[in-house]
C-alpha positions as CSV (number, residue, x, y, z in Angstrom):
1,X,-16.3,10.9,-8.2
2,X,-15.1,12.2,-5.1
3,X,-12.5,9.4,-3.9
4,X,-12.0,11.7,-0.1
5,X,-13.3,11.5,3.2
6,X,-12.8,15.2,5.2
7,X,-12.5,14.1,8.5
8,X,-11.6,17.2,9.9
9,X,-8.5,20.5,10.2
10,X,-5.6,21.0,12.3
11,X,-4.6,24.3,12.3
12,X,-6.2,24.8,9.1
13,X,-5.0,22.4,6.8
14,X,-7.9,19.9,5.9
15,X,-7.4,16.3,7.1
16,X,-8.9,14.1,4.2
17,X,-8.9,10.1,3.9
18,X,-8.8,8.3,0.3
19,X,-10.7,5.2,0.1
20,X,-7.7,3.4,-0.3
21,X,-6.7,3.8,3.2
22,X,-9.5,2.3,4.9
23,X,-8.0,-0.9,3.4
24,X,-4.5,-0.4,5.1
25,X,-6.1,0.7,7.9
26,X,-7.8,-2.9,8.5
27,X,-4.5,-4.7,7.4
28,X,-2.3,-3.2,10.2
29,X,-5.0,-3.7,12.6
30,X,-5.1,-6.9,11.6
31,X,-1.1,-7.5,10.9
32,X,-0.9,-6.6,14.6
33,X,-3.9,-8.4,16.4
34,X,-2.9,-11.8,14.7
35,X,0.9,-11.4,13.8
36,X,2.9,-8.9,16.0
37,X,1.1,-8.8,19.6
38,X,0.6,-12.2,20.4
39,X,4.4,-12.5,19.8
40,X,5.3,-10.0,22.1
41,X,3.0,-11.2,24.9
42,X,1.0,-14.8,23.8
43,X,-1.6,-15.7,26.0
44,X,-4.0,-12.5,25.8
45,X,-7.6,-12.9,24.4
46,X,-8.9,-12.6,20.5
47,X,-10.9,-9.4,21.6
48,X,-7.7,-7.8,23.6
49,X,-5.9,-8.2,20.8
50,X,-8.5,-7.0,18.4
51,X,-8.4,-3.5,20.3
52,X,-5.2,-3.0,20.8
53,X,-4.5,-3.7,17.1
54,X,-7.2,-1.0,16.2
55,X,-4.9,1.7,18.2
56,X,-1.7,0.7,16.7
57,X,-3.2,1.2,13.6
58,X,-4.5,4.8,15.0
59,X,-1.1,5.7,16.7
60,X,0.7,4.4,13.1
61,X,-1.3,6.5,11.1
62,X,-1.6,9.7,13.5
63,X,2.3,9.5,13.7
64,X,1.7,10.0,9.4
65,X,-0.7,12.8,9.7
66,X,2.4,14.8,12.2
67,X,4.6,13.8,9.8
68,X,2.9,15.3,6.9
69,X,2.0,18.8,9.3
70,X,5.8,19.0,9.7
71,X,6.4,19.7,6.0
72,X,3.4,22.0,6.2
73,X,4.4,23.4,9.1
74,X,7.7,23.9,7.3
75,X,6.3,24.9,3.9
76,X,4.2,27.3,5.5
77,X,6.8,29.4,7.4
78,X,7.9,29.7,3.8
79,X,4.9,31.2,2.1
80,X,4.2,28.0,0.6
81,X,0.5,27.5,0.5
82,X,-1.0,23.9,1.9
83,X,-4.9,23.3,1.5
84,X,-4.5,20.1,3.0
85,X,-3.1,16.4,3.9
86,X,-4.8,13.0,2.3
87,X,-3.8,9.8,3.7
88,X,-4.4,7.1,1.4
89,X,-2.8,3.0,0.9
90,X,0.6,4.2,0.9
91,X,1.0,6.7,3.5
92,X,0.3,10.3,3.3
93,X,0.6,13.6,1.3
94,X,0.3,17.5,1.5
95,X,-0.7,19.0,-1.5
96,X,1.3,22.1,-2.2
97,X,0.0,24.3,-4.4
98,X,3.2,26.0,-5.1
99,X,6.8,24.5,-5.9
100,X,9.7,25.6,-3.6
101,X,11.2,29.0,-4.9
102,X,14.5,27.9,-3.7
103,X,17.2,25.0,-2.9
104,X,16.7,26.1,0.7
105,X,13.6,26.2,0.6
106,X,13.1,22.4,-0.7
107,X,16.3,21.3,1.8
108,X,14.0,22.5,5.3
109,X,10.7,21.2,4.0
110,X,12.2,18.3,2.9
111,X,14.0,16.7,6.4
112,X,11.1,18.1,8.3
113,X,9.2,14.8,7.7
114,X,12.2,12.5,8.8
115,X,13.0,14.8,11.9
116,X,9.8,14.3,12.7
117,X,9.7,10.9,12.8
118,X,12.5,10.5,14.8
119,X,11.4,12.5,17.2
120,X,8.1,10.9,18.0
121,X,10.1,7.4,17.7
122,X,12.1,9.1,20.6
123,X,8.9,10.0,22.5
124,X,7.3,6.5,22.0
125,X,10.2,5.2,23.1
126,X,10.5,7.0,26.0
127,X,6.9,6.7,26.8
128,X,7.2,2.9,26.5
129,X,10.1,2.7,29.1
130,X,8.4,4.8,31.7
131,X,5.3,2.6,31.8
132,X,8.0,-0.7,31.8
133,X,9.2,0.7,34.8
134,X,6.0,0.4,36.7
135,X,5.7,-2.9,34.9
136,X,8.0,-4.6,32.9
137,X,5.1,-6.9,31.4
138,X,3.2,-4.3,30.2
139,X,1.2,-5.2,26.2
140,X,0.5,-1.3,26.2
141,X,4.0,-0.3,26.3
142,X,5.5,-2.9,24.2
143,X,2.8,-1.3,21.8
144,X,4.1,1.8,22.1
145,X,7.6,1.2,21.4
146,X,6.8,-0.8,18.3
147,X,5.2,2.2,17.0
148,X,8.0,4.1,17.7
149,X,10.2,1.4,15.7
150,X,7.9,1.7,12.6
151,X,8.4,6.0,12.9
152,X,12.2,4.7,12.6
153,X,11.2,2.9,9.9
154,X,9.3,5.6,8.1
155,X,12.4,7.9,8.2
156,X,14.5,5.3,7.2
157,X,12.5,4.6,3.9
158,X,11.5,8.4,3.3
159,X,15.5,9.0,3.6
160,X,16.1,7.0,0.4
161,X,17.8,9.5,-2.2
162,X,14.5,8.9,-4.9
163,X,12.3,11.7,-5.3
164,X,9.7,12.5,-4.5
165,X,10.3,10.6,-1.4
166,X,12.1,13.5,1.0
167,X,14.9,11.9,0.7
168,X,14.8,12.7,-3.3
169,X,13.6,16.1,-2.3
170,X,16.8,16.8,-0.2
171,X,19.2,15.0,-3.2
172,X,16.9,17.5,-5.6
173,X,17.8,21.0,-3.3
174,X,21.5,19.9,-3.3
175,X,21.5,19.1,-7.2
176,X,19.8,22.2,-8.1
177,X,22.1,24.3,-5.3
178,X,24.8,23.3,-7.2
179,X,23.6,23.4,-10.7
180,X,21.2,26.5,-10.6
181,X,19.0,24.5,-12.9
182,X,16.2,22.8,-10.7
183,X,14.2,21.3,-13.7
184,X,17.7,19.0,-15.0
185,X,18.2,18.4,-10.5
186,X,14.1,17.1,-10.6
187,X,14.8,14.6,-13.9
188,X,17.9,13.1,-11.9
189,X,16.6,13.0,-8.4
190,X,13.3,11.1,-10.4
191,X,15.3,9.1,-12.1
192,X,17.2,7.5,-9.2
193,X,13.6,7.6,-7.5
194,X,12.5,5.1,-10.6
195,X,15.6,3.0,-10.0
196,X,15.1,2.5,-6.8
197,X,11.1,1.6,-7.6
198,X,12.5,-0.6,-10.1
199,X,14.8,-2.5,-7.3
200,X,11.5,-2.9,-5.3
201,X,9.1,-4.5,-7.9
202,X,12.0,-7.3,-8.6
203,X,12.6,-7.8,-5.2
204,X,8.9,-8.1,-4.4
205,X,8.7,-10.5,-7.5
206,X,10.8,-12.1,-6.2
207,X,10.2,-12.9,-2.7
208,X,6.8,-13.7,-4.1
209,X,8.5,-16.7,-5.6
210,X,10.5,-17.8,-2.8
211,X,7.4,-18.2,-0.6
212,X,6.6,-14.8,0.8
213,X,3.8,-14.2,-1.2
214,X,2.5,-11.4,0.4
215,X,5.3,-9.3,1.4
216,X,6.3,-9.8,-1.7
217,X,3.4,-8.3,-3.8
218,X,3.0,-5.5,-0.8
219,X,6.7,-4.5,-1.9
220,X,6.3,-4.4,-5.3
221,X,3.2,-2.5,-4.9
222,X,4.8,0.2,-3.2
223,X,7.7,0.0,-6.0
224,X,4.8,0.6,-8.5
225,X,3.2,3.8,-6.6
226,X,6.9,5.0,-5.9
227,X,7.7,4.3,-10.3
228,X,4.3,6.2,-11.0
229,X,4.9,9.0,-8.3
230,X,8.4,9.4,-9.4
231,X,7.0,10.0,-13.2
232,X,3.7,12.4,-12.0
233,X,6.2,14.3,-9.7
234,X,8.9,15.3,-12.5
235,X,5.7,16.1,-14.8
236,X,4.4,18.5,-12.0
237,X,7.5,19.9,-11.1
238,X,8.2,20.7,-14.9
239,X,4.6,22.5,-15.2
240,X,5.0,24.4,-11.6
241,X,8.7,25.5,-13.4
242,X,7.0,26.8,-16.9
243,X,4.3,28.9,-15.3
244,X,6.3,30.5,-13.0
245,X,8.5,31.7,-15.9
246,X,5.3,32.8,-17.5
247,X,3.6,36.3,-17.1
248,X,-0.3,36.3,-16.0
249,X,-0.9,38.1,-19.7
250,X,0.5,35.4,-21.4
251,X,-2.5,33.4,-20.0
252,X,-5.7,35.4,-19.0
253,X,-8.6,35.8,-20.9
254,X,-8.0,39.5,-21.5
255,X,-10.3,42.7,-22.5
256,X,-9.1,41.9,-26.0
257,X,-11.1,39.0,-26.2
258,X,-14.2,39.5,-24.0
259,X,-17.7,40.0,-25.4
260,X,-19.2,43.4,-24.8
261,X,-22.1,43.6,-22.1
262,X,-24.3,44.6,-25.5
263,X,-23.4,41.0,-27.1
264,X,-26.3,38.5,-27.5
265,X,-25.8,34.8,-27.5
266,X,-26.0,35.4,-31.1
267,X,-22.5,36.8,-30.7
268,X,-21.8,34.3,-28.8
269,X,-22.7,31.3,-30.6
270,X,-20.3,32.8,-33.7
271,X,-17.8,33.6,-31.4
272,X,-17.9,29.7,-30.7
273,X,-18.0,28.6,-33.8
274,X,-14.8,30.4,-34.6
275,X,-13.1,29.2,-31.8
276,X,-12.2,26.2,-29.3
277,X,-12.8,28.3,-25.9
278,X,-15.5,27.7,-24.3
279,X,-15.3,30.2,-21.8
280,X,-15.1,34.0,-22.5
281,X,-14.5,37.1,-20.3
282,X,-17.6,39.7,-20.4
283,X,-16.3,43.5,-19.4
284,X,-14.9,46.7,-21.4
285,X,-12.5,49.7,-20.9
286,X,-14.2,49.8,-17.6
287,X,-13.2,46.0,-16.6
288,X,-14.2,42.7,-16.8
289,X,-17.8,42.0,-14.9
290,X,-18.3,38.6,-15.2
291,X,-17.7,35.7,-17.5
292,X,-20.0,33.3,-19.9
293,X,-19.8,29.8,-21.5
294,X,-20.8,27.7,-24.1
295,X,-23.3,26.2,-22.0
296,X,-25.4,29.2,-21.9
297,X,-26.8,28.6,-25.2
298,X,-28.4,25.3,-24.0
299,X,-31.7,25.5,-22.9
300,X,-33.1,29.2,-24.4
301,X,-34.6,28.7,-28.3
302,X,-32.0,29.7,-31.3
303,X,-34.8,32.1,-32.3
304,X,-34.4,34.1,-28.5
305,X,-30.5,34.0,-29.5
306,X,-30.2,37.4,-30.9
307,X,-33.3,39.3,-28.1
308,X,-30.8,37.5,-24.9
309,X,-28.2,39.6,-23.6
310,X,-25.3,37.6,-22.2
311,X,-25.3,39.5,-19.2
312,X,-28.7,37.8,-18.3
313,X,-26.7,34.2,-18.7
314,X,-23.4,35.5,-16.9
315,X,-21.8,33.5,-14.2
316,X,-20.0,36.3,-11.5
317,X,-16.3,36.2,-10.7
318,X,-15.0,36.6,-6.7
319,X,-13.4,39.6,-6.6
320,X,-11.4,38.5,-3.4
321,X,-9.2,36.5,-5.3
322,X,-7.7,38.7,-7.7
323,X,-4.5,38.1,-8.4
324,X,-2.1,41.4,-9.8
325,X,-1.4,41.4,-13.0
326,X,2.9,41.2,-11.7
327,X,1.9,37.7,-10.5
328,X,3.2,34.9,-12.4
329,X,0.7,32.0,-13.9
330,X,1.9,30.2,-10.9
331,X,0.2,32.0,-9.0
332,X,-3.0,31.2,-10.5
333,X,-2.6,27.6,-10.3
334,X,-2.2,28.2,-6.3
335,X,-5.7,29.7,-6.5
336,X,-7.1,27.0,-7.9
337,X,-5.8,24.7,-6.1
338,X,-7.1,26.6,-3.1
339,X,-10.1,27.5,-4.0
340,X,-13.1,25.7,-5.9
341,X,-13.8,28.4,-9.1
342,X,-14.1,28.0,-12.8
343,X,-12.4,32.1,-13.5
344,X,-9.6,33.7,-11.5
345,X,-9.8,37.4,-11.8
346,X,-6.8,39.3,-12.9
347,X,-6.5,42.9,-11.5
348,X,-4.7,46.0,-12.0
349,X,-5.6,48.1,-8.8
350,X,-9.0,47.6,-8.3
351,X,-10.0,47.2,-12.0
352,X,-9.9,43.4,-13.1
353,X,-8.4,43.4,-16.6
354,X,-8.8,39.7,-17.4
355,X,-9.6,36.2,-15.9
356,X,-7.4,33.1,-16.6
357,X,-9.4,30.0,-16.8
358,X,-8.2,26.1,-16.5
359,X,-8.2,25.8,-20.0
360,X,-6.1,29.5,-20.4
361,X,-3.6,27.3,-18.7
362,X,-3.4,24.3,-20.7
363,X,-3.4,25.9,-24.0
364,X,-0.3,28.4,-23.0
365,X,1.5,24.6,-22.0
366,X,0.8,22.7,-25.0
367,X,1.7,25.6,-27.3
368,X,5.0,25.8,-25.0
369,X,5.5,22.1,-25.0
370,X,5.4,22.9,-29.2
371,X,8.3,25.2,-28.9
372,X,10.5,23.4,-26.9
């Protein structure tokens, strides 16, 4: 099931809401209507609080959203593909579809977040004090600035040297500066990422004990999401490493394994009873034309198997998203992750020679997960 909200692009990257977050949307709301605005100015009524919570919890989570464009912004200015931004219970995320290709690279996306949230704390702040001028009593204002105190905040915690919070990311581009190797500078910078998880979950357990029961599951929650991202992020980082090392023939579907146009889904079913794909290219010397799966042979009678060409049951491939052959599998994976398609089209020129499916791609990493 789809878990996202689209509510919208900014300068096209997609803008997308999780479920989760419309639950940490209502608890600042409701953290600052009840907790943090009557402190600063008691007095005020339920419903004045009530709306003014609801935009602190809009100016928290838009500062996110320019936090996140920063290290798209960022990413982007290095040909680094970003489809789009979720927010979700813990914050926010751009989905790259691509790994840094350098330390440098990884160093400027990384500190754009941070600089960015210092920057609108400095706006905030300076917003605040103009209005204070004009009136020193101002709720508004005082609103303001404590949003700018939580961007502080959200620097501060994104600065902690466990990846894949940035600061992890910047610890990772000066570990794998130095050591050339960026896979053995990801397992370190993850590994103090997990140790500092691992300091918040006790902590949280702790003040859970010592009567802050809340705060103190909240923490260790956010110690769990950081010990789980911290293990997803080193997993990814490996895979993004292995198919960039890999050539696009060591995956693809090639012409040596396609079915000819002629083929029946006779030849089909044998050809799936002697294998485990369940996709297969359909072309010749003259190029791939289209592609077939297993599921063709549902619905049409075992007796019309061998009259059926599998042309008549062939799905069509984009040709608009070849990739060249010179690519890398990385590559491949950005188109998917760009695009919604089953077959990415592999050409040399304007002839496609193959097509690398999702499952081309997992079989070329478990067999090298064998080898190593």
């Amino acid at each position: 099931m789809n878990r996202e909200i689209s509510i919208g692009k900014i300068s096209g990257v997609e803008i997308a809401l999780d479920y989760s977050w419309f639950w940490i949307f209502l608890l600042v709301s409701f953290s600052f209507a009840t907790n943090l605005l009557p402190i600063l100015q008691p007095g005020r009524s339920l419903f004045v609080y009530g709306v003014l919570g609801v935009l602190a919890s809009v100016m928290f989570f838009g500062s996110v959203i320019l936090h996140e464009l920063s290290h798209t912004l960022s990413a982007r200015s290095n040909n680094l593909p970003v489809k789009k931004i979720t927010l979700f219970l813990f914050g926010g995320a751009s989905n790259l579809t691509k790994e840094p290709s350098s330390p440098l690279t990884e160093f400027k996306m990384a500190v754009a977040g941070p600089l960015a949230s210092i920057a609108i704390a400095g706006a905030l702040f300076g917003a605040g004090d103009l209005i204070l001028l004009a009136n020193n009593t101002n709720l508004i204002a005082m609103l303001i600035q404590s949003i700018g105190f939580i961007n502080l905040l959200l620097a501060g915690f994104n600065l902690l040297p466990g990846f894949p919070l940035d600061g992890g990311r910047i610890l990772r581009s000066l570990l794998w500066w130095r050591s050339g190797d960026m896979i053995r500078a990801t397992r370190y910078a993850s590994s103090i990422g997990k140790l500092i998880a691992g300091a918040m979950i006790i902590f949280g357990v702790l003040q859970s004990f010592g009567g802050n029961l809340f705060g103190g599951i909240w923490l260790a929650m956010i110690g769990l999401f950081l010990w789980s991202a911290a293990s997803s992020s080193l997993a990814q980082s490996v895979v993004h490493a292995l198919l960039r090392d890999a050539s696009i023939e060591s995956v693809m579907s090639g012409e040596d394994r396609a079915l000819q146009p002629g083929a029946t889904l006779r030849d089909l079913s044998e050809r799936e009873e002697l294998s485990h794909k369940h996709r297969y290219p359909i072309g010749n010397r003259d190029g791939i034309m289209g592609y077939i799966n297993s599921a063709a042979l549902n619905g049409v009678p075992q007796e019309e198997w061998s009259k059926t060409k599998v042309t008549s049951r062939a799905k069509r491939i984009n040709k608009e998203l070849c990739v060249m052959a010179k690519e890398t599998a990385e590559d491949v994976v950005s188109v998917f992750y760009q695009n919604d398609v089953i077959a990415v089209p592999v050409c040399e020129e304007k002839r496609v020679v193959g097509l690398v499916f999702p499952e081309d791609i997992k079989r070329y990493l478990r067999n090298r997960v064998k080898q190593d």
